[in-house]
C-alpha positions in Angstrom: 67.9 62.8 168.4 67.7 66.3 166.4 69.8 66.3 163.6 72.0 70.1 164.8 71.8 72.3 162.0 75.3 73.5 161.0 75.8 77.0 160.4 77.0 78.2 156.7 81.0 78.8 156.8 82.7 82.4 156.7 83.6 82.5 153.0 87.1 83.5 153.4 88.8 86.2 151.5 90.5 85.1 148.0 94.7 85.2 148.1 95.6 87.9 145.7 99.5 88.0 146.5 99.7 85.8 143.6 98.1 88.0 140.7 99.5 91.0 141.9 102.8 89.2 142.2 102.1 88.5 137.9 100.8 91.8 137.3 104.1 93.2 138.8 106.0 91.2 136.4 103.4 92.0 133.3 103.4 95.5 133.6 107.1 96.6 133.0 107.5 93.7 130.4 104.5 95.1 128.3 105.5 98.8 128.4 109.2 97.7 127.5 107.4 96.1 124.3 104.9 98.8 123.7 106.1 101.1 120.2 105.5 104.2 120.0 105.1 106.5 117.0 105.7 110.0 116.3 102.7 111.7 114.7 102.5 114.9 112.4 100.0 117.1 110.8 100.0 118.0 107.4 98.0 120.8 106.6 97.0 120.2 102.9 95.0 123.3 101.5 93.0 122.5 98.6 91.6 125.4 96.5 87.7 125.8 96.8 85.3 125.1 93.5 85.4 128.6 93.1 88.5 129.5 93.0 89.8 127.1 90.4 90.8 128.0 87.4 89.6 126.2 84.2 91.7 125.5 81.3 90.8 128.6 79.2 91.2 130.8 81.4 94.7 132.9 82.0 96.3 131.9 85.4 96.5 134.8 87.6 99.3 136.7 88.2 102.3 135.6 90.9 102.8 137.6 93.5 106.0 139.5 93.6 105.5 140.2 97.1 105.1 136.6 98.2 108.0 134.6 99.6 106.6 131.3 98.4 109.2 129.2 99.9 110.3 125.5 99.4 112.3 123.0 100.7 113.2 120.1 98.2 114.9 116.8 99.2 116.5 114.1 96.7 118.8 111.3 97.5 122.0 113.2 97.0 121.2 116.8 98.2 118.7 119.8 100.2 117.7 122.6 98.2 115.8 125.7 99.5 113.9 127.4 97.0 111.9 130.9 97.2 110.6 133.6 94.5 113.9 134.3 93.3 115.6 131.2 92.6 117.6 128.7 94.6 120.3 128.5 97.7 123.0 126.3 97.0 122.6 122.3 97.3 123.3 121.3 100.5 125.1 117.4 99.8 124.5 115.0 102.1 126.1 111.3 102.8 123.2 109.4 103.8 123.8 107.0 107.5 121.8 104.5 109.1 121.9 104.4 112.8 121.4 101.0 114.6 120.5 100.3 118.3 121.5 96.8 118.5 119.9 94.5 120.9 122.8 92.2 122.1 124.4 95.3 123.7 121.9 97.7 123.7 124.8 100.0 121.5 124.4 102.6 118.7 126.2 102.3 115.7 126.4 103.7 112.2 126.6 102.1 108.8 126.4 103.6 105.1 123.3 102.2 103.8 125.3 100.9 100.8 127.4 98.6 103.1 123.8 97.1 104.8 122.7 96.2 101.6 125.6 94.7 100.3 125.8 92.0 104.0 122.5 91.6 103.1 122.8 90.5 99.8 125.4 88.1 101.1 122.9 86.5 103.7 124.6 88.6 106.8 122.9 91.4 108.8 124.7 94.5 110.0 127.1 94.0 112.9 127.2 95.3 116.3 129.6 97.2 117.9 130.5 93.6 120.1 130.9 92.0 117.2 127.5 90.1 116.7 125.0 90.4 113.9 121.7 91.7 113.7 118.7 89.8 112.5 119.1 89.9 108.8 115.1 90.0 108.4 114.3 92.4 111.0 117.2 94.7 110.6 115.5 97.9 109.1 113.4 97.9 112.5 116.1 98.5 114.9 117.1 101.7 112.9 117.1 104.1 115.5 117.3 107.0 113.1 118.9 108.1 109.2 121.5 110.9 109.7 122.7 113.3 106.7 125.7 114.1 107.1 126.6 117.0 105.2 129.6 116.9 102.2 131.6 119.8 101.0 132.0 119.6 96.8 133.9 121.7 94.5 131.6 120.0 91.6 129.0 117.8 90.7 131.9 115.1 89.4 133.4 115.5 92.8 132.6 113.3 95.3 133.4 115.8 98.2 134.2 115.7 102.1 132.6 114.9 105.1 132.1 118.0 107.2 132.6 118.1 110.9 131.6 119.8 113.8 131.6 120.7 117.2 128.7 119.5 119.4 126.9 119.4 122.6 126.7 116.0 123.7 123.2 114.9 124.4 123.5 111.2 125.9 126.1 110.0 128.4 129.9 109.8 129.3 129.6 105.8 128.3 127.9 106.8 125.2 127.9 110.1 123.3 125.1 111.1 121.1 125.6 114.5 119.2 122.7 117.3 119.9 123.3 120.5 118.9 126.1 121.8 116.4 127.9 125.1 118.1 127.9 128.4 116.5 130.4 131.3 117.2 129.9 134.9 117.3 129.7 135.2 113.6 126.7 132.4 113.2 128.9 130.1 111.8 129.4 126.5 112.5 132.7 125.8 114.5 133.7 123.0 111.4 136.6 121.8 109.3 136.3 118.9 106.2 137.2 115.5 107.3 140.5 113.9 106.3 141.4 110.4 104.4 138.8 109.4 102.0 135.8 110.7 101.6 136.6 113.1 104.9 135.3 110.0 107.3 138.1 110.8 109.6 137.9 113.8 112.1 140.1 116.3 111.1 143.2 117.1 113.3 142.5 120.9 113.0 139.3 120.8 114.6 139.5 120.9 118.3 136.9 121.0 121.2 136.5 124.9 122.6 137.9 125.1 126.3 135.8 126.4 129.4 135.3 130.0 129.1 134.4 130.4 125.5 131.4 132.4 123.9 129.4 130.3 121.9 125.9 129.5 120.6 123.7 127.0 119.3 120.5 127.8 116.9 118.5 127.8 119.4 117.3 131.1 120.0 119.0 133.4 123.2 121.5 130.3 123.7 124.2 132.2 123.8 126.6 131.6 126.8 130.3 130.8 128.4 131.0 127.1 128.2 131.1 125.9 131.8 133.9 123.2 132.6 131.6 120.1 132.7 130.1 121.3 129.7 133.2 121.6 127.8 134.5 118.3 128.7 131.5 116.9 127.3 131.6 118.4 124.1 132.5 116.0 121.0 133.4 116.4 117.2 130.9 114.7 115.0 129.4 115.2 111.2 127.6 118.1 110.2 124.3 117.0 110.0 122.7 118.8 106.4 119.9 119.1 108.7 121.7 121.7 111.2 122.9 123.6 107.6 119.6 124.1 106.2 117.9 125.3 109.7 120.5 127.6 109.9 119.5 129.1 106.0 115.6 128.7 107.6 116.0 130.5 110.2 118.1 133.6 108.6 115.0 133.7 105.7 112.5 133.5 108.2 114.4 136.8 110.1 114.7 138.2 106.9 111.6 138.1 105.5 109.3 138.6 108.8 107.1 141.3 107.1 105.8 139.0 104.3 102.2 137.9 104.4 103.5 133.9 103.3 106.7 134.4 105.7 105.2 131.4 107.8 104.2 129.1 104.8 106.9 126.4 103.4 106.7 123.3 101.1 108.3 120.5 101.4 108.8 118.7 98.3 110.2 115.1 98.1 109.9 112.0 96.2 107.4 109.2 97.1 110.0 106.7 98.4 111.8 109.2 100.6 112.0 107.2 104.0 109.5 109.3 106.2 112.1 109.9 108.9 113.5 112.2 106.9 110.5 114.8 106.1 110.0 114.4 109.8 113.0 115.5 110.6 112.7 118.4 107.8 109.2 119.5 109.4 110.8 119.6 112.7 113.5 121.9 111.9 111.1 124.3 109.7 109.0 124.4 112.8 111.6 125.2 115.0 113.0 128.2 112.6 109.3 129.7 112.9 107.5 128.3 109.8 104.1 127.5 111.3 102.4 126.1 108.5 104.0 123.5 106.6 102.8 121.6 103.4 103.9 118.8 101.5 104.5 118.4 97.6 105.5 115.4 95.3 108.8 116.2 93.7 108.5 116.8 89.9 104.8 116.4 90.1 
């Protein structure tokens, strides 16, 4: 008999319900792990060969008609500088904000009060009562706040301002956005009371529906709607929200000046970078286009 010949099988198509059905958990796990990082430019503008100016030679002249504008930072105070001198310091009590992972909560500690349950083997707590990892700690810092301190002196150690804000999270959790202004252009704020002004003051309340007010953003002027108003909260004065109210006046003021755009920022080399962000952010948004950065006493 002839051996039949058997004809070569259909390959049959492969099952991929089971990769997609891991891909589908992959995907959001990975871009709930994936970090990511704000970037800035710094516009550094280094004098050409020969425009430099040797040692024997006589510098050249300032120019009266230039603003040449600077913003210093230390750990204690803001400072805006310009041709003619300086503002007054703007004080500032420095605040770590925390987004803890066992409740997925913001909170806020004095730096001085993380270091010192670090130094005694604890990390910060939560607002449920559990700690945070006492190595890993300085990564769930969601951001460093300045809030901003009203002193009669040097020797004195001053009061926590506060101030009425939009609120830009939710009803479960409020996050302060931006600080109101009235009609005037001033901040609706009072000092804080108890010590050091960390309570909110009694004196301070929320504006009702109806009322006129502003933010520094430009053209924001408006009547508070109702579920606006009931939003609203009283929260620190940020030392940010002071100094781009200065920027933005000088900016106004000085329009017609070739440098009006220009601005230093001058800080120390272990100022947290968060902080010149921040700083860069707000000189952007008060119209300075091009921003450079300095050492501070260098």
């Amino acid at each position: 008999m002839s051996r039949q010949l058997k004809k070569p099988a259909k390959p049959e198509e492969p099952d991929l319900l089971p990769a997609m059905g891991l891909f589908t958990i992959l995907i959001p796990m990975l871009l709930s792990m994936a970090a990511f990082s704000k970037l800035a430019i710094v516009e550094v503008n280094l004098p050409e060969r020969s425009m430099m100016q040797m040692d024997n030679d006589t510098p050249p002249e300032p120019d009266q008609q230039a603003l040449n504008l600077s913003l210093a930072i230390t750990d204690k105070y803001l400072v805006i500088g310009a041709r003619g001198g300086f503002q007054p310091n703007v004080y500032f009590k420095e605040m770590w904000t925390f987004r803890c992972k066992s409740d997925a909560k913001l909170i806020t500690h004095s730096p001085d009060d993380v270091k010192a349950a670090v130094e005694s083997g604890h990390g910060p707590k939560c607002k449920d009562g559990s700690e945070m990892n006492v190595e890993k700690y300085l990564y769930e810092i969601e951001s460093i706040e300045l809030w901003a301190i009203n002193k009669e002196s040097e020797e004195d150690p001053g009061k926590v301002m506060w101030a009425v804000y939009t609120n830009g999270g939710t009803a479960e959790e409020a996050v302060a956005d931006s600080a109101y202004v009235d009609g005037n252009n001033n901040f609706l704020m009072a000092p804080g009371e108890g010590a050091l002004g960390l309570n909110p003051p009694s004196t301070l309340r929320k504006p009702g529906a109806g009322a006129d007010l502003a933010t520094l953003t430009p053209n924001s002027a408006r009547k508070l709607k109702p579920d606006v108003a009931a939003k609203n909260m009283i929260y620190p004065l940020s030392a940010y929200d002071l100094i781009a109210k200065d920027l933005i006046q000088i900016h106004t003021q000085f329009i017609d000046l070739d440098d009006v755009d220009n601005i230093i920022i001058v800080a120390n080399d272990d100022t947290q970078f968060d902080k010149i962000i921040q700083l860069m952010d707000r000189a952007k948004e008060a119209g300075f286009s091009k921003i450079n950065l300095a050492k501070l006493g260098g």
